[in-house]
Residue frames as a rotation matrix with the C-alpha (Angstrom) as fourth column:
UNK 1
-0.558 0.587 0.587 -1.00
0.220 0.787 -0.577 13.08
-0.800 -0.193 -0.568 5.80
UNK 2
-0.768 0.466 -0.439 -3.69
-0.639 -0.521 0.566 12.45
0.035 0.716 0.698 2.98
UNK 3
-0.291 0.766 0.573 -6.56
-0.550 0.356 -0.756 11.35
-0.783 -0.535 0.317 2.27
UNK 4
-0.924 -0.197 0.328 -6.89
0.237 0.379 0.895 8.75
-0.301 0.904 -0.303 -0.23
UNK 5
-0.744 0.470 -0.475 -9.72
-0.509 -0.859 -0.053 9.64
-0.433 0.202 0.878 -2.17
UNK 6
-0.033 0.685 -0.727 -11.28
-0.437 0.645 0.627 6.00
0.899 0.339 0.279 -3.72
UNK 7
-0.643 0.329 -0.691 -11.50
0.552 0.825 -0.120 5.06
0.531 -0.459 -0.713 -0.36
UNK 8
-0.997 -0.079 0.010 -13.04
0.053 -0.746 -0.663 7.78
0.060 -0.661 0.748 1.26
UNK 9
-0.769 0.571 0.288 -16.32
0.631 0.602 0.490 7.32
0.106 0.558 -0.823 2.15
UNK 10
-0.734 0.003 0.679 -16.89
0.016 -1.000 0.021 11.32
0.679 0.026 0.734 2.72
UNK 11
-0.191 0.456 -0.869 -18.32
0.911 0.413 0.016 10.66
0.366 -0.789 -0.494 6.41
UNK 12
-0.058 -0.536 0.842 -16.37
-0.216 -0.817 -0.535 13.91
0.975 -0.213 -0.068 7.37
UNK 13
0.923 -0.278 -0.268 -16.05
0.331 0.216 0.918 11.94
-0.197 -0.936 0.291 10.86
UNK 14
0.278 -0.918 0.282 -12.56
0.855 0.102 -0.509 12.99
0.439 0.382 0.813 9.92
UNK 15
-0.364 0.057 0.930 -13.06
0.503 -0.828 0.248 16.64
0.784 0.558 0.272 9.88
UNK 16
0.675 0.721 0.152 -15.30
-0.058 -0.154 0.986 16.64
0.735 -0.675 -0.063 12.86
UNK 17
0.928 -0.208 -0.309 -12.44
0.368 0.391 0.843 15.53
-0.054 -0.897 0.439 15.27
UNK 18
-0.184 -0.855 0.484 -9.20
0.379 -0.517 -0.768 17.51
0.907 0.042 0.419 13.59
UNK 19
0.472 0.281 -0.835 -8.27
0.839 -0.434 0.328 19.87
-0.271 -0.856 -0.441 17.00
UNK 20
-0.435 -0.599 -0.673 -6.66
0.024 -0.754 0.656 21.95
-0.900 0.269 0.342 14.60
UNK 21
0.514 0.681 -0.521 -9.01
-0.062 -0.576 -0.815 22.54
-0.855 0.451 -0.254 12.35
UNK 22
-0.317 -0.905 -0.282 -6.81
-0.209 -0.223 0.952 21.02
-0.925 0.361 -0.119 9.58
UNK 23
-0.825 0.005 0.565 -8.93
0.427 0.661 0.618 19.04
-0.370 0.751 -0.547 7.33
UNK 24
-0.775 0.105 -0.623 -11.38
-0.466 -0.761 0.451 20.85
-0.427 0.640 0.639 4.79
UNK 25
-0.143 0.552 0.821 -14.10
0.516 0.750 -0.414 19.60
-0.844 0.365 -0.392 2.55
UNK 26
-0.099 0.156 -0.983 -13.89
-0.725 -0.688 -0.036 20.71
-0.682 0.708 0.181 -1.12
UNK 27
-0.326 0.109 -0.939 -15.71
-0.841 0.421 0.341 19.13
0.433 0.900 -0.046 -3.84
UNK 28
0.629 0.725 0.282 -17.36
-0.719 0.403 0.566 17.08
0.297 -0.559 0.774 -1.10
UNK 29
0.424 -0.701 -0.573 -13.82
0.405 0.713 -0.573 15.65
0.810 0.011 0.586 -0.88
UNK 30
0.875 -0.181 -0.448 -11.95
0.330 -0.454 0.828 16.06
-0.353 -0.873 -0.337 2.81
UNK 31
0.376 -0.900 0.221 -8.53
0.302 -0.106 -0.947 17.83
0.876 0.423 0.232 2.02
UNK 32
0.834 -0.033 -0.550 -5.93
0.551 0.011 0.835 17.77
-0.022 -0.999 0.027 4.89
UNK 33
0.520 -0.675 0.523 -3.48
-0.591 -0.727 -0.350 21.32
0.617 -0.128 -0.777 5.19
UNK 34
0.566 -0.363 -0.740 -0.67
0.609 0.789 0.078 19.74
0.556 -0.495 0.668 6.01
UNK 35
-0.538 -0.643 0.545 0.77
0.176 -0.718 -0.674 23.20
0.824 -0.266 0.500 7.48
UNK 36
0.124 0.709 0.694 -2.32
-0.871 -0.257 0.418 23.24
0.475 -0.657 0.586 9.92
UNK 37
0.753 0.558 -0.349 -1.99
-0.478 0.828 0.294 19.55
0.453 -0.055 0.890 10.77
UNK 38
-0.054 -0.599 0.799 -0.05
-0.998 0.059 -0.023 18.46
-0.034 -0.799 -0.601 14.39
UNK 39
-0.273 -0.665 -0.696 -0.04
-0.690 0.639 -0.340 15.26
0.671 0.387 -0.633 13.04
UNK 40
-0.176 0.084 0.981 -2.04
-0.974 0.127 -0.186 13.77
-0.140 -0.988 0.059 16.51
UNK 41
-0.976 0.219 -0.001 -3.62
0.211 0.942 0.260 10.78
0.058 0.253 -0.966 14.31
UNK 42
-0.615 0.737 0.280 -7.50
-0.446 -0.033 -0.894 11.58
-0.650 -0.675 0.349 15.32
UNK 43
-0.146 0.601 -0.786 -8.47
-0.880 -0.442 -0.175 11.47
-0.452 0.666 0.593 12.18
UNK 44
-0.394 -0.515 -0.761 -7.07
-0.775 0.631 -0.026 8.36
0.493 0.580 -0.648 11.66
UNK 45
-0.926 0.304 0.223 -8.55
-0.074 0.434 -0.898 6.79
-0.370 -0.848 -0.380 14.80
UNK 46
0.058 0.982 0.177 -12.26
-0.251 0.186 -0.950 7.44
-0.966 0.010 0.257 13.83
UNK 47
0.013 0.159 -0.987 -11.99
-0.999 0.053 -0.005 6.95
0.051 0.986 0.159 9.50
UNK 48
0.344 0.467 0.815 -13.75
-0.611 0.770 -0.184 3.59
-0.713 -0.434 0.550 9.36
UNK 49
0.950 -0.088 0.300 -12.03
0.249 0.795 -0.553 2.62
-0.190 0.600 0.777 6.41
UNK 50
0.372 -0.923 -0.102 -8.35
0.526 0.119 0.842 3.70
-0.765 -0.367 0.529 6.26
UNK 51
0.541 0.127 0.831 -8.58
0.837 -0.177 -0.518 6.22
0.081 0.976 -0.202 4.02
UNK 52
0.700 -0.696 0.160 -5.66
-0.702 -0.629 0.334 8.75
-0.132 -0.346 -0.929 5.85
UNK 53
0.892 -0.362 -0.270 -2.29
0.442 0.820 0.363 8.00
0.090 -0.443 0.892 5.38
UNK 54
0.697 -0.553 -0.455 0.14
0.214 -0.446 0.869 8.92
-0.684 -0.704 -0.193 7.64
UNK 55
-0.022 -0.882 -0.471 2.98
0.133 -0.469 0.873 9.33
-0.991 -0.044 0.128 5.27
UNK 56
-0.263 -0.131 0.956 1.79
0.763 -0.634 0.123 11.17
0.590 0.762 0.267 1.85
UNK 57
-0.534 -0.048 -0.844 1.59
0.652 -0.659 -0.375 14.17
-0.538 -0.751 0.383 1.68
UNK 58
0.407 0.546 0.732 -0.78
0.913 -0.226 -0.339 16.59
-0.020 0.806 -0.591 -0.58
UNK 59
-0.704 -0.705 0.088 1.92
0.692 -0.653 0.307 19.20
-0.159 0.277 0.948 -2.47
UNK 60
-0.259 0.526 0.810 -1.69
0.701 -0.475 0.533 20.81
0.665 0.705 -0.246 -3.70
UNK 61
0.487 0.873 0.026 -2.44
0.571 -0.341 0.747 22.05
0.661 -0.349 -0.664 -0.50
């Protein structure tokens, strides 16, 4: 998963609901570890604008 970054609208509701503690904030930007991340969706559920998607991934992280 990633987070797209022009939509983001750096709630960190995102961040707040991970249950695995996957998703980060650096550079006031969330950044989701996809090696930490079980994939459940939460994040996706609460991000008021659709700014996770489910099928990039971020090689940086």
């Amino acid at each position: 998963m990633k987070i797209i970054a022009e939509r983001c609208l750096r709630c960190y509701g995102c961040s707040c609901v991970c249950p695995s503690s996957a998703i980060v904030v650096v550079d006031l930007l969330p950044i989701i570890d996809d090696q930490n991340c079980n994939r459940c969706g939460q994040c996706r559920k609460v991000c008021p604008v659709g700014a996770i998607d489910e099928n990039r991934a971020d090689p940086g992280v």
